[in-house]
Each structure stands twice: as C-alpha cells, then as structure tokens.
C-alpha positions as CSV (number, residue, x, y, z in Angstrom):
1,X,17.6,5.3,4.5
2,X,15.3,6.8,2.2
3,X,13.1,8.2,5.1
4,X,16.0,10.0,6.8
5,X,15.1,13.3,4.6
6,X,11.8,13.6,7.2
7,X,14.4,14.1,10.6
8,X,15.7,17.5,10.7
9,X,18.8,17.5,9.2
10,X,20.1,19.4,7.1
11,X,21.9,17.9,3.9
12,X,23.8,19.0,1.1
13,X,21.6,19.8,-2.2
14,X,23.6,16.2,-3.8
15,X,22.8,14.0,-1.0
16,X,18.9,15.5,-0.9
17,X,19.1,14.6,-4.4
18,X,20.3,10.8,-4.1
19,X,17.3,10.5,-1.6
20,X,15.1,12.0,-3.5
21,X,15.8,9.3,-6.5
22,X,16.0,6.4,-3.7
23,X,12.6,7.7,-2.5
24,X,11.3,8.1,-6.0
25,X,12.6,3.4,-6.4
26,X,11.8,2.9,-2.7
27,X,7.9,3.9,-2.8
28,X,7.2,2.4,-6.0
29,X,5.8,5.5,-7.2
30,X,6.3,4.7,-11.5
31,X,3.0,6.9,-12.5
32,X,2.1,10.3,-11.7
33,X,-1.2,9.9,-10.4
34,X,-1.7,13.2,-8.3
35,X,-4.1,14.9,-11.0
36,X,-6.2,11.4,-11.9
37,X,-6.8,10.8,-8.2
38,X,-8.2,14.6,-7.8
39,X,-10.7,14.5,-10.5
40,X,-11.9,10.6,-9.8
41,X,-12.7,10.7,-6.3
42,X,-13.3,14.7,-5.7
43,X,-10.8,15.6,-2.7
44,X,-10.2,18.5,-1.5
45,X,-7.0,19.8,-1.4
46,X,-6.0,23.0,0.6
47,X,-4.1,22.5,3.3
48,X,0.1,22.7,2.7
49,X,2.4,19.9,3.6
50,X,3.3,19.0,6.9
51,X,6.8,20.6,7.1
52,X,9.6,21.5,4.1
53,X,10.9,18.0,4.5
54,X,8.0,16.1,3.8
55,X,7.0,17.8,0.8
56,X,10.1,17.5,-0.3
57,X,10.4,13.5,-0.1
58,X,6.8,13.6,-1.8
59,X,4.2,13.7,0.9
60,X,2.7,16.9,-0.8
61,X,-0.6,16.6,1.3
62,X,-2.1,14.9,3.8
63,X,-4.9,12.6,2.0
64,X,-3.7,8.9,2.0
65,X,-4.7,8.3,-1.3
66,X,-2.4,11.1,-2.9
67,X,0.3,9.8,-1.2
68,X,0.4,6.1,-1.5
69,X,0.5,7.4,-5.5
70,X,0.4,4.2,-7.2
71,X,0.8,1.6,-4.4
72,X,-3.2,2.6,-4.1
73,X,-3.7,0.9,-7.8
74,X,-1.4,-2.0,-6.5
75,X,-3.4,-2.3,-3.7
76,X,-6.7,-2.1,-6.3
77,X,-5.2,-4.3,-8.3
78,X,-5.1,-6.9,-5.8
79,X,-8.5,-6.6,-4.3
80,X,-9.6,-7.2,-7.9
81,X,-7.3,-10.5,-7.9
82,X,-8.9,-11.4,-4.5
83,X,-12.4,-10.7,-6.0
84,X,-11.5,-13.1,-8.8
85,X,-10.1,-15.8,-6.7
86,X,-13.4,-15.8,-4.5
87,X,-15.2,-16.3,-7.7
88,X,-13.1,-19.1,-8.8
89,X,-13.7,-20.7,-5.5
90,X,-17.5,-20.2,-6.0
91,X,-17.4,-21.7,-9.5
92,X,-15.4,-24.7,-8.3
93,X,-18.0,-25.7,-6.4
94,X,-20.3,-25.7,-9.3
95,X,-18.0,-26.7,-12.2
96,X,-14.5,-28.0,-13.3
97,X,-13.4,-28.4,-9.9
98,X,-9.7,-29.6,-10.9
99,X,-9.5,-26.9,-13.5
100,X,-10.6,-24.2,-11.6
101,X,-8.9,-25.6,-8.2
102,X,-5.4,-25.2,-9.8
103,X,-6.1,-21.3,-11.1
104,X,-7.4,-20.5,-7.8
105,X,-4.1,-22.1,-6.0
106,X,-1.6,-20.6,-8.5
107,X,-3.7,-17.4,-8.5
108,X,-3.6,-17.2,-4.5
109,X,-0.6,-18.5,-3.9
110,X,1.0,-15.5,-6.5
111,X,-0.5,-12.9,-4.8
112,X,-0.4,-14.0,-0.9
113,X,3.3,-14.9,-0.7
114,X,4.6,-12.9,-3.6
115,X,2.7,-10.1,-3.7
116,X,0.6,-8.8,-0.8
117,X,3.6,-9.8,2.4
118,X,6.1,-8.1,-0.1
119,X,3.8,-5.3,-0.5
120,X,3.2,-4.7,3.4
121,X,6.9,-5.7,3.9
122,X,8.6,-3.4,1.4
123,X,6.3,-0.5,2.3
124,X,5.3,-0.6,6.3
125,X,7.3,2.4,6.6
126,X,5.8,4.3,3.8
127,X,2.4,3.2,4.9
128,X,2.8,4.5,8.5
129,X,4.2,7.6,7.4
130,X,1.0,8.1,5.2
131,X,-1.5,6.7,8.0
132,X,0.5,9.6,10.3
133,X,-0.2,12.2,7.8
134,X,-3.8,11.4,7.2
135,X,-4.6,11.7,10.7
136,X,-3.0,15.4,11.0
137,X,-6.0,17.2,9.2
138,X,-9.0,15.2,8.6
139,X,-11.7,16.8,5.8
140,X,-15.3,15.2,5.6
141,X,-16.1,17.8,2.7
142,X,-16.8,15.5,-0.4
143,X,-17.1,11.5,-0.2
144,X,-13.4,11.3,-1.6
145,X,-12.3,12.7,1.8
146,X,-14.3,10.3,3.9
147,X,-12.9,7.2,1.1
148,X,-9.6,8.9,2.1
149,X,-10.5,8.7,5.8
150,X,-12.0,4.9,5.6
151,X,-8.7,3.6,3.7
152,X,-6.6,5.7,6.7
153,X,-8.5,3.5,9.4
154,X,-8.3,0.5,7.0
155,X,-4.7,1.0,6.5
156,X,-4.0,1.6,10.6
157,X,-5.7,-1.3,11.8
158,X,-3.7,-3.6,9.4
159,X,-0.4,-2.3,10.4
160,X,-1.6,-3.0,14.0
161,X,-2.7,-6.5,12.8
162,X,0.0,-7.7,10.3
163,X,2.9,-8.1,12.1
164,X,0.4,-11.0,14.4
165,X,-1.1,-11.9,11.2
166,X,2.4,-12.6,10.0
167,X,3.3,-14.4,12.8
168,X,0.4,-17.0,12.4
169,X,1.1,-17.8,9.2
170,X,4.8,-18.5,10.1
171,X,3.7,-20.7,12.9
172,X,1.0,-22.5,10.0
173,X,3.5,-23.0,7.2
174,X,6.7,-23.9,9.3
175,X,6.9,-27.2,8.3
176,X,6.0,-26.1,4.5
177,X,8.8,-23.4,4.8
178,X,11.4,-25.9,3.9
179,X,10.2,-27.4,0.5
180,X,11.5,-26.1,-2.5
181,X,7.1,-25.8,-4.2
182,X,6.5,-24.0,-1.0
C-alpha cells in the first residue's frame, strides 16, 4: 500500500497525505540524509525526478544512495558488524576460542536472522524501486556517481539472488526451524 502513490491515480490531497506518512514508517527513512550524502561522496545532482508521483513519495532523484536515505547507513552499519564478526572468527583461531566463539555466534546470529532477511524482507520493494531508478539516467561524472552505480549493480544482483539464497537457507535450517533457541 504505501507504493500505490507511483500508479497513476489520482487521489484526494488526505489520502496522498496518509501515504505520504506510511511511506515516510514503511522506508525507514528516521534521518534526513539528502545534504550529508551530497557533500561526503560528491554526486552530481541535476537531473529532476522521474515523474510528479515519484518525487512526491520521496524518490527525488535517481542516484541509489539518495534514495535508500538511511537504509544506506543500515546497510553500512552491517557490513561494519560483518567486518567485526570476520575478525572475531580470525581471533578465535588464535585466542579465547570459547569466549570469542559465543560473541561471534550471538553477533551473527543477531544480524543474519534478525537483521539482514528483515532488512531485504521489509524493503525488496523499496530496493527494486530504487535499483529501477538508478538505472534511468546513469552519471560517471565524480567517483560518488560510479559508488552510486556499483551499489545499483550490487543491489540488482542480490535481489536476483535472495529469494534462492532464502530458499537454501530454509531447506538448511528446516529441522532447526522448530526449536524455540533457533
């Protein structure tokens, strides 16, 4: 429901408001991050929104990163975590193996099954909307456009990939599925 503002249809100023505010919950979009992302990674920013409708639910542009807003520090955020689990890992080997074994676990398990899949879940929509958009006009003018283009391909191929991805996991942790520590 809060994508049907991008069909053309014409709605009455109080229901494009309700969307607007369901949009606003549904894209997990809590901080304006429009003018940090500009000035960090140097985009360029000239061409106008695809039609009325999309710059009206948000999609502003057509770089990825402006409009996964702050899904991209989510996202960050998580590769960070995944950076810290690998290091845990490495350290086991070395060092307090039980100590750092258990972090690790609690640390993946977190951010696999509660975070990323409820990430990529909630927001496979939102992320095919943005992938769609980034494709429409591509700029290679300053190395935040060609980030912007590398995280649009990055994004692509794993909504291609997750739903099988998703699958094999299922298939993995069926018989796990049914205990309450699972």
């Amino acid at each position: 429901m809060s994508h049907l503002m991008l069909i053309s249809i014409v709605f009455a100023a109080n229901i494009s408001m309700m969307i607007n505010y369901i949009m606003e919950i549904a894209t997990f979009d809590l901080i304006d991050t429009d003018d940090v992302y500009e000035e960090v990674f140097n985009m360029s920013i000239d061409e106008e929104p695809y039609t009325e409708s999309f710059s009206d639910m948000g999609y502003e542009t057509n770089n990825i990163i402006l409009n996964m807003g702050t899904v991209f520090l989510v996202i960050f955020s998580n590769i960070l975590a995944f950076a810290v689990i690998l290091i845990f890992r490495i350290m086991q080997r070395c060092c307090c193996k039980a100590r750092l074994k258990k972090y690790a676990d609690k640390l993946y398990n977190t951010l696999v099954w509660n975070g990323v899949i409820r990430l990529v879940l909630e927001g496979y929509l939102e992320f095919t909307v943005i992938c769609f958009l980034s494709y429409l006009y591509v700029h290679t003018e300053t190395a935040g456009d060609i980030f912007s283009i590398i995280l649009s391909v990055f994004c692509t191929f794993m909504l291609v990939v997750f739903p099988g991805i998703m699958i094999v996991m299922i298939i993995k942790n069926r018989k796990n599925m049914t205990e309450e520590a699972f």
